[in-house]
C-alpha positions as CSV (number, residue, x, y, z in Angstrom):
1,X,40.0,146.3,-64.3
2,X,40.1,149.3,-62.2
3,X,40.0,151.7,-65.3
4,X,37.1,149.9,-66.8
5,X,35.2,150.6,-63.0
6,X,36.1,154.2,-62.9
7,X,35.2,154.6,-66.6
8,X,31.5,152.7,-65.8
9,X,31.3,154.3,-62.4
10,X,32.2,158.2,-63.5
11,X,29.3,157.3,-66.1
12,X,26.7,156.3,-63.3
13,X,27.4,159.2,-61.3
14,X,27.3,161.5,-64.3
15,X,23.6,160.6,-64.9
16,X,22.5,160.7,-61.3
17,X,24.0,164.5,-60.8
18,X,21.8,165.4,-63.6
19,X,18.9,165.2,-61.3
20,X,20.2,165.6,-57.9
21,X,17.2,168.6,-57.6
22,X,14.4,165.8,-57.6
23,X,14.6,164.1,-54.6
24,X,12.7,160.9,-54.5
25,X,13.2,157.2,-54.5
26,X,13.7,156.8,-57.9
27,X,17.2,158.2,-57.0
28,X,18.3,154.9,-55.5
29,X,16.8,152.8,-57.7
30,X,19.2,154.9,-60.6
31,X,21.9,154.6,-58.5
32,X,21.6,150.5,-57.4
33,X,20.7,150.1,-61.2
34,X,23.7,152.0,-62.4
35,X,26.1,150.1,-60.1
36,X,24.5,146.8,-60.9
37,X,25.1,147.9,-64.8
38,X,28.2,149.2,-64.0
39,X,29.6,146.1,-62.2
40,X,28.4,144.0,-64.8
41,X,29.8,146.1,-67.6
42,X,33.0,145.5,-66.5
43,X,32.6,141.7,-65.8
44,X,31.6,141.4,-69.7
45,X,34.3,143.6,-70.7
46,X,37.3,141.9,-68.6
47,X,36.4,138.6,-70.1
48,X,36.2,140.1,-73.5
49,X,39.4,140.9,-72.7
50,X,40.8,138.0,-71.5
51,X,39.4,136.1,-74.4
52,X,41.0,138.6,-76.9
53,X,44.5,138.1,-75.1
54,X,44.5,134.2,-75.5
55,X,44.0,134.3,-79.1
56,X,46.5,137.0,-79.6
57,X,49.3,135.0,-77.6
58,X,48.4,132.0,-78.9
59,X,48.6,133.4,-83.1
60,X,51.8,135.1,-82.0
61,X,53.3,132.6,-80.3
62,X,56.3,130.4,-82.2
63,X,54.2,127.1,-81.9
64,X,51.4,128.7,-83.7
65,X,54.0,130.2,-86.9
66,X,55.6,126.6,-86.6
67,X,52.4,125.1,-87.8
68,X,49.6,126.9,-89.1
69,X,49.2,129.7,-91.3
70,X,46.7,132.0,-90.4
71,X,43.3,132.1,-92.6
72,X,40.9,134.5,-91.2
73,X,39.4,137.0,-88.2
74,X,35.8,136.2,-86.9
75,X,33.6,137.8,-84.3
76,X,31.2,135.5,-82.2
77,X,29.0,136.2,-79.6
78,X,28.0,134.0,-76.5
79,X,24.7,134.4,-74.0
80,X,26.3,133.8,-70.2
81,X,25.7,134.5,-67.0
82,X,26.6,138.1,-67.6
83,X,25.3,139.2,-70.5
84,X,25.8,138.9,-74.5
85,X,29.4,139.1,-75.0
86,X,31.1,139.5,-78.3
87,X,35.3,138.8,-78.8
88,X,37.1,138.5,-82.2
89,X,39.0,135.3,-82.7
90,X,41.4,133.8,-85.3
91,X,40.7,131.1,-87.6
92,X,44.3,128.8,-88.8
93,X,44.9,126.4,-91.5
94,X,47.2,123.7,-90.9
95,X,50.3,123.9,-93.0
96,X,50.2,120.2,-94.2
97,X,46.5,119.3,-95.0
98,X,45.0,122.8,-94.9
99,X,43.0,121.8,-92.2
100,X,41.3,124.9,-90.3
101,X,40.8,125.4,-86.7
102,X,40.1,127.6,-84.5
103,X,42.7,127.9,-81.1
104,X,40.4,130.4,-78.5
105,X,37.2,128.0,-79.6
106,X,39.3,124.8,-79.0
107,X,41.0,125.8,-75.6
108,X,37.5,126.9,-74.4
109,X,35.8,123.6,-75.2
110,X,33.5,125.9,-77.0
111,X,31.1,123.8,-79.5
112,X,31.1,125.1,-83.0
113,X,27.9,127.7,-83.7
114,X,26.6,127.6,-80.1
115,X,24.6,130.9,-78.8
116,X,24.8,129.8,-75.2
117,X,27.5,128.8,-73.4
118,X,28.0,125.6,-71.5
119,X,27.0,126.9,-68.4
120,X,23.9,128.7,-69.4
121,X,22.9,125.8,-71.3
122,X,23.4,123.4,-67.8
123,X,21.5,125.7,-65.9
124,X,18.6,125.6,-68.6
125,X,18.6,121.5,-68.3
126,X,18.7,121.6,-64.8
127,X,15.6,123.7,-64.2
128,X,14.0,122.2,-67.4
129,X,13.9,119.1,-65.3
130,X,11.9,120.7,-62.4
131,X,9.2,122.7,-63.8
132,X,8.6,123.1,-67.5
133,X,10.5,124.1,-70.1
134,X,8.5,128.2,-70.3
135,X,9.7,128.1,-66.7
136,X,13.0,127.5,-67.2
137,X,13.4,129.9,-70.1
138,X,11.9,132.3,-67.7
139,X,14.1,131.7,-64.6
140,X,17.6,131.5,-67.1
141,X,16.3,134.6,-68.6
142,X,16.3,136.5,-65.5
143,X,19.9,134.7,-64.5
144,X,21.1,136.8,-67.2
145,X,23.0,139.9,-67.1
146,X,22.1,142.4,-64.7
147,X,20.4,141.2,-61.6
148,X,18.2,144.2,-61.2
149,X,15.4,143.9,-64.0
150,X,12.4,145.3,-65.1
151,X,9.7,144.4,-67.7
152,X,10.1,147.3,-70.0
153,X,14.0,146.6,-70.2
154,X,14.5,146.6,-74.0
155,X,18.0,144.9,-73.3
156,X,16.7,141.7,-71.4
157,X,17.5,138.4,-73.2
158,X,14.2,136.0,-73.6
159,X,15.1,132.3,-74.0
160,X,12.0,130.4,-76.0
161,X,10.5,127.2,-75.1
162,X,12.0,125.5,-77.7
163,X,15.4,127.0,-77.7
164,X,15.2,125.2,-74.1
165,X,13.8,122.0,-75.8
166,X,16.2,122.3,-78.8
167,X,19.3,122.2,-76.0
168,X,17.9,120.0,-73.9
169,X,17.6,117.7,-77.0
170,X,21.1,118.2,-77.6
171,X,22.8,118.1,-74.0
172,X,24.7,115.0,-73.9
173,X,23.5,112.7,-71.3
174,X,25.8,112.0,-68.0
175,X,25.8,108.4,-66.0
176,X,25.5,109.0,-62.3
177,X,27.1,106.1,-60.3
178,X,24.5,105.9,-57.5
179,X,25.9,105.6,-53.8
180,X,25.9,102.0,-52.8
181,X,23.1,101.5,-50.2
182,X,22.6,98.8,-47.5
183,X,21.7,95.3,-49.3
184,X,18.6,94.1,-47.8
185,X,17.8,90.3,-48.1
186,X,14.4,90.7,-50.2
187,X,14.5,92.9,-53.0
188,X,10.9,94.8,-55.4
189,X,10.8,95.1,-58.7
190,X,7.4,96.2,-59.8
191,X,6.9,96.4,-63.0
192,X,4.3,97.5,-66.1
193,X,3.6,98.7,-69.5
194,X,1.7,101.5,-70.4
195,X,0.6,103.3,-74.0
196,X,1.1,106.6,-74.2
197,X,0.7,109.5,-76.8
198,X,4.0,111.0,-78.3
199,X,4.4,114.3,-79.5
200,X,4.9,114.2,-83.9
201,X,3.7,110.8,-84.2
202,X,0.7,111.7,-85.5
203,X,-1.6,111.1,-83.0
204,X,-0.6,107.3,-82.6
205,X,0.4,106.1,-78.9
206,X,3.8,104.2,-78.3
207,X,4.3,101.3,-75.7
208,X,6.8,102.5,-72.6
209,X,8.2,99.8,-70.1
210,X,8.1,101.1,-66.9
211,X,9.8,99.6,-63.2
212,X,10.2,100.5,-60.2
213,X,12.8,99.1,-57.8
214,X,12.7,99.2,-54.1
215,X,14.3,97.6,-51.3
216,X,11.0,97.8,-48.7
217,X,7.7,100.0,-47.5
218,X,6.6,101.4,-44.6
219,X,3.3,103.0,-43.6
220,X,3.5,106.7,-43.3
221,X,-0.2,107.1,-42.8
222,X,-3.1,105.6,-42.2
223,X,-4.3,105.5,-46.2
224,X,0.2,105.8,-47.1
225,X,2.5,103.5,-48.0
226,X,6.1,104.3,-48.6
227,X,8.4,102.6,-50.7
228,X,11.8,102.6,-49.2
229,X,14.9,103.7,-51.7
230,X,13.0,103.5,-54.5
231,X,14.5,104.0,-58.2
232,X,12.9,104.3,-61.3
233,X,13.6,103.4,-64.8
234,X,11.7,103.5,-68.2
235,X,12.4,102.4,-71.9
236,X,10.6,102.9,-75.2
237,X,12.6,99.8,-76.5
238,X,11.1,97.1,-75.0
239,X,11.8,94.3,-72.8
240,X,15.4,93.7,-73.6
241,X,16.1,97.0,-73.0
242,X,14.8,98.2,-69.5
243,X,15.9,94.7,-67.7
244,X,19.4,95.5,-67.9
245,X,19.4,98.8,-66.7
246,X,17.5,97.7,-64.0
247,X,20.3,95.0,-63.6
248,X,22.7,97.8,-63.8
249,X,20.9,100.1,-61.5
250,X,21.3,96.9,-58.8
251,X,25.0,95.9,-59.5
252,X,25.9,99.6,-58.9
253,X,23.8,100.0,-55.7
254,X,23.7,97.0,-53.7
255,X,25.9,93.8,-53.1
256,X,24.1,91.2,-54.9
257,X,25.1,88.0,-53.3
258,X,23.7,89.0,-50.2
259,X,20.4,89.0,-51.9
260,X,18.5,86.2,-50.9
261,X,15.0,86.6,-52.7
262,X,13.4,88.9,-55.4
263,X,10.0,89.8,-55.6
264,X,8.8,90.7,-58.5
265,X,5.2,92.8,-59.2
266,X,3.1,93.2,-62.1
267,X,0.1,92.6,-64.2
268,X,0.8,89.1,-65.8
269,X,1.7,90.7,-69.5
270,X,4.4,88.0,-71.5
271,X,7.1,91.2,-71.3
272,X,6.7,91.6,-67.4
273,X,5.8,88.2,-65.6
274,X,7.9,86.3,-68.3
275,X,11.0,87.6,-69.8
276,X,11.7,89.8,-66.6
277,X,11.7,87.0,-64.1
278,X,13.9,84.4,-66.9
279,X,16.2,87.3,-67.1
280,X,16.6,88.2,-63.0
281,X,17.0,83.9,-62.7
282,X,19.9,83.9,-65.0
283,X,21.5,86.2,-63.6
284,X,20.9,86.3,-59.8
285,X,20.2,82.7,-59.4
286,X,18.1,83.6,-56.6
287,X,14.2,82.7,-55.3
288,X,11.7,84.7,-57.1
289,X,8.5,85.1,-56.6
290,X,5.2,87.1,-58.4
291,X,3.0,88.1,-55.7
292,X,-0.6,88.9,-57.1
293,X,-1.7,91.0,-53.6
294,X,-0.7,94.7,-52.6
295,X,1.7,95.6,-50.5
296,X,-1.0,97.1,-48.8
């Protein structure tokens, strides 16, 4: 590590001496640049390195000549945090069934033909989620490599809008246990159907379920109402689908035999006013109840 510094170092210096007769600004910003460059240089080629070093212990190691022969030597390259980053890697076939593998791809938990790695990809859905998916490509982009960047950097990686849509596509989903909250005695569920227009479906609209659940209100203003620990959920399935994630959503998050009474909201259709309420009976045996007027 310390030789790769001085190498990257003795190289940034090298360039500023060459104009140590014009004095002006633009020093500093070479010399902040070059050190930023510099640093990151060295971060790329450490983990290179490291990489390299797995798969040559591993293919030299007696567990590896036990069991596999080996079959080939690839290069791939990987977008992170710091930059595009290239490392050669060996490919094994197993000595029984000829099966191939690769061990550095494996140990890393590195899905096969991915440009970006895990984390870059996380970081892509987690913005995506915020403000739009240019946005995101925009704010990863700049994550990138160096931290000091400029427009008319020819080395800059640009992620497209639908490179972010194509991983977000493909990023497996996670279940988040919700913390358990205080179990009031009367519990909302409003609920509703609306059509909306889907993207490729050639112009036609699709029917989404849509609830809400809620445990009170409050006034916040004098036009404001507030739903209290409210929680969304949504299906393009249809009734039998959203009512027991919304069941799910309540076992998880509140004790339900302390519920005495469940109001339930919406606009009379057969999927809301019907099947939701026959579903909540069977299963909470409680008192429930379709209020027409607003909370208001």
């Amino acid at each position: 590590m310390d030789t790769i510094l001085t190498q990257n170092f003795g190289n940034v210096l090298a360039n500023l001496i060459k104009s140590h007769l014009n004095f002006s600004f633009d020093n500093y910003m070479q010399l902040m640049i070059g050190v930023d460059k510099a640093f990151n240089k060295a971060i790329v080629d450490t983990v290179v390195t490291i990489f390299e070093k797995l798969d040559t212990d591993y293919r030299n190691s007696s567990i590896r000549k036990s069991k596999y022969h080996i079959k080939s030597y690839a290069s791939r390259t990987l977008v992170t945090v710091f930059g595009e980053i290239t490392f050669k890697r060996t490919y094994y076939t197993y000595k029984y069934d000829k099966s191939c593998f690769c061990y550095l791809d494996r140990f890393l938990g590195l899905p096969k033909k991915d440009i970006y790695d895990p984390y870059v990809k996380s970081v892509i859905v987690d913005f995506a989620t915020s403000p739009s998916a240019p946005k995101a490509a925009e704010i990863v982009s700049e994550l990138i490599g160096c931290k000091l960047k400029f427009k008319e950097f020819k080395d800059r990686v640009h992620i497209s809008r639908q490179m972010v849509r194509n991983i977000i596509n493909k990023f497996p989903s996670v279940s988040i246990k919700p913390a358990m909250l205080a179990t009031p005695d009367v519990l909302y569920i409003m609920a509703d159907e609306k059509y909306v227009p889907r993207q490729g479906n050639d112009g036609k609209r699709s029917e989404v379920k849509l609830a809400v659940c809620f445990d009170g209100y409050k006034r916040v203003s004098k036009n404001r109402t507030e739903l209290v620990n409210k929680h969304y959920v949504s299906s393009t399935s249809g009734s039998s689908d959203i009512f027991p994630q919304i069941l799910d959503y309540l076992y998880s998050t509140y004790d339900t035999d302390k519920i005495k009474k469940v109001v339930f909201m919406g606009d009379g259709a057969n999927c809301v006013s019907k099947q939701g309420q026959v579903c909540f009976f069977h299963l909470f045996h409680l008192s429930i109840t379709h209020p027409y007027e607003s909370l208001s």
